[in-house]
Kinemage of the C-alpha trace (Angstrom):
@kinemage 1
@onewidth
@group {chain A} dominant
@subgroup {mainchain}
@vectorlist {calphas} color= white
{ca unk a 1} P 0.000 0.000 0.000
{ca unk a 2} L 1.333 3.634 -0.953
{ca unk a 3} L 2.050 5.468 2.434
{ca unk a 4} L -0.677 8.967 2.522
{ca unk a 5} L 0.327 11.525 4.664
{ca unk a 6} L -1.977 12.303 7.736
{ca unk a 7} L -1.561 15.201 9.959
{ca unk a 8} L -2.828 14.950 13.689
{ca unk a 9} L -4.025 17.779 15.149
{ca unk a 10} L -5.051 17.644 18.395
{ca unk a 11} L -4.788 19.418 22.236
{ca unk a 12} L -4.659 16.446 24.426
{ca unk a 13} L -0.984 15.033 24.193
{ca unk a 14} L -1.636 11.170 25.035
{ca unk a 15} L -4.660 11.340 22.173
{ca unk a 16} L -2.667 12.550 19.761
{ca unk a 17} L 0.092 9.861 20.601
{ca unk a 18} L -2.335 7.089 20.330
{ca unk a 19} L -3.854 8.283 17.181
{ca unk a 20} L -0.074 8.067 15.642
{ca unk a 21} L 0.661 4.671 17.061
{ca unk a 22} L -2.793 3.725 15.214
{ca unk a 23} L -2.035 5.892 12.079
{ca unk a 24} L 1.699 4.227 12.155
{ca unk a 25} L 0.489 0.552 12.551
{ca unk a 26} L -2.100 0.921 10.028
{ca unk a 27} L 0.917 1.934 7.163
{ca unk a 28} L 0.493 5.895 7.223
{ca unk a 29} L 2.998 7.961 7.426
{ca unk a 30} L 2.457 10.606 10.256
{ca unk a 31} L 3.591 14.127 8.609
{ca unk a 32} L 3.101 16.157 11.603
{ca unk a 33} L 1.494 16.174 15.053
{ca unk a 34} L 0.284 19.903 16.378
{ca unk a 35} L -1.803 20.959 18.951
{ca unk a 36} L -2.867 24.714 17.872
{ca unk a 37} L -4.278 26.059 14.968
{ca unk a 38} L -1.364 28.207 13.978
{ca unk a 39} L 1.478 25.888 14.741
{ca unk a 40} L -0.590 24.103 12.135
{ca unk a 41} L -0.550 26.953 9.709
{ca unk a 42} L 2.824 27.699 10.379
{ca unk a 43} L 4.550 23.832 9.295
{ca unk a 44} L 1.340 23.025 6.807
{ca unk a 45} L 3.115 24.134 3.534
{ca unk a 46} L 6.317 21.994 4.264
{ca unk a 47} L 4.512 19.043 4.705
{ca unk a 48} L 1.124 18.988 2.524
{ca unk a 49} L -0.677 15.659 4.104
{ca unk a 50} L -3.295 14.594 2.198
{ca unk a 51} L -5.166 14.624 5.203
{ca unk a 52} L -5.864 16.409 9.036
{ca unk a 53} L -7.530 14.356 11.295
{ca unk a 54} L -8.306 18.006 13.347
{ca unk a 55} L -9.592 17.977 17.003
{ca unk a 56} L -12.079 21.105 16.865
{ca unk a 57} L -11.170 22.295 20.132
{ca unk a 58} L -7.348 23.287 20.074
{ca unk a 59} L -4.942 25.430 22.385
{ca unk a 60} L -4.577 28.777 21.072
{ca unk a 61} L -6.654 31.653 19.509
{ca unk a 62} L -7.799 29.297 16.435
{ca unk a 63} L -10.004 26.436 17.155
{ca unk a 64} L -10.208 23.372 14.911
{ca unk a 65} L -13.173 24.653 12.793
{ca unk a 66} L -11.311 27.760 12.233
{ca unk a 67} L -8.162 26.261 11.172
{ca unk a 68} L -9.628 23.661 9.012
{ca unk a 69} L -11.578 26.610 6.986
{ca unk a 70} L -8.103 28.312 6.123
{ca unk a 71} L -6.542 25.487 4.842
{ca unk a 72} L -9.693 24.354 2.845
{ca unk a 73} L -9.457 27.679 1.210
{ca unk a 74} L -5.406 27.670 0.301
{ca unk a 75} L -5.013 24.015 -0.111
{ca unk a 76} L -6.759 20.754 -1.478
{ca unk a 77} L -6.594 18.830 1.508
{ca unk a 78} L -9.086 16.358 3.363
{ca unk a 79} L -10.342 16.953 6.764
{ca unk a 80} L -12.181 14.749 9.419
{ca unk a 81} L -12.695 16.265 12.629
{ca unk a 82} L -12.307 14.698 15.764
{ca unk a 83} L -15.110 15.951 18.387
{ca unk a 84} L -16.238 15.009 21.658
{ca unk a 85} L -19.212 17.267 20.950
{ca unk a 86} L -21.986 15.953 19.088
{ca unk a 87} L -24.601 18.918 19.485
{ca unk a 88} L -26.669 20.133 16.808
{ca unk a 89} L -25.101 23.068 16.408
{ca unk a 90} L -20.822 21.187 15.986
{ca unk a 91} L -21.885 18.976 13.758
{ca unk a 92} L -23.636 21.484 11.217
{ca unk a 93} L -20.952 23.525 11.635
{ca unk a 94} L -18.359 20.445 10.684
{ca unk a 95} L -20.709 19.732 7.918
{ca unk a 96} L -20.770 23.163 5.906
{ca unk a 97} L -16.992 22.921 6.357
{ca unk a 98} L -15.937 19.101 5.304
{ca unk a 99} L -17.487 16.366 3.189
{ca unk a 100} L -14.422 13.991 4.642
{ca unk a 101} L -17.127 13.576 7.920
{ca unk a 102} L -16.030 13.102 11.796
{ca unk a 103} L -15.351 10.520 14.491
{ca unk a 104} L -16.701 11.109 17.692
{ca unk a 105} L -14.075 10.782 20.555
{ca unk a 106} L -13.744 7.950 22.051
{ca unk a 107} L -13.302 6.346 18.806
{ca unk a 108} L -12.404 2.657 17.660
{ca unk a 109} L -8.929 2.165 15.660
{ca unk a 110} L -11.191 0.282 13.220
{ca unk a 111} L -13.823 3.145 12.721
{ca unk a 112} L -10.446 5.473 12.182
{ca unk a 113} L -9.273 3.008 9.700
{ca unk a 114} L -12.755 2.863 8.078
{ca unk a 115} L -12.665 6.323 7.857
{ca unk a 116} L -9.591 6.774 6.231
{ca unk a 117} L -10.063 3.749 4.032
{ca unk a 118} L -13.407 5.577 2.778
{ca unk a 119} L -11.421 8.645 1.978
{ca unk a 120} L -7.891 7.918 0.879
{ca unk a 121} L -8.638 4.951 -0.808
């Protein structure tokens, strides 16, 4: 299988970690692990993944949704967001911004890999 690069973006350190060791074991290659919006903006351009798995709440000023809208409108890349949150009101709000869909936290490696599967190919 050809290795897609998947960014990780998410606040909670020992999430993120696990979602790598998943990503890693799976056979993707893990381009960059951030937990703010604009450390993400910052290091995007050097790496290009093909896709952000993006936690909508982040540290900093710029929150997952926010983030996710910037790079939709400078690059071609994929998002699913990862949200705890499954309100009305997150979920439309993840829908007018990405077709890739969302996992709800706590999520199953094989829903993640389903996921991915679904999108990358």
């Amino acid at each position: 299988m050809a290795s897609h690069k998947i960014a990780v973006v998410e606040d909670e350190g020992i999430v993120a970690m696990d979602i790598s060791k998943c990503l890693t074991s799976l056979g993707y290659e893990v381009s960059f692990v951030s937990d703010s919006g604009e450390k993400v903006l910052e290091i995007f351009e050097d790496s290009q993944p093909e896709l952000i798995l993006m936690d909508v709440e982040l540290k900093g000023k710029l929150n997952g949704l926010d983030t996710a809208r910037i790079l939709k409108e400078k690059y071609k890349v994929h998002v699913v967001f990862l949200t705890a949150f499954e309100d009305e009101n997150t979920l439309k709000r993840i829908g007018d911004l990405s077709s890739d869909g969302y996992l709800v936290k706590p999520f199953e490696d094989e829903q993640l890999e389903a996921t991915l599967k679904k999108i990358l190919g």
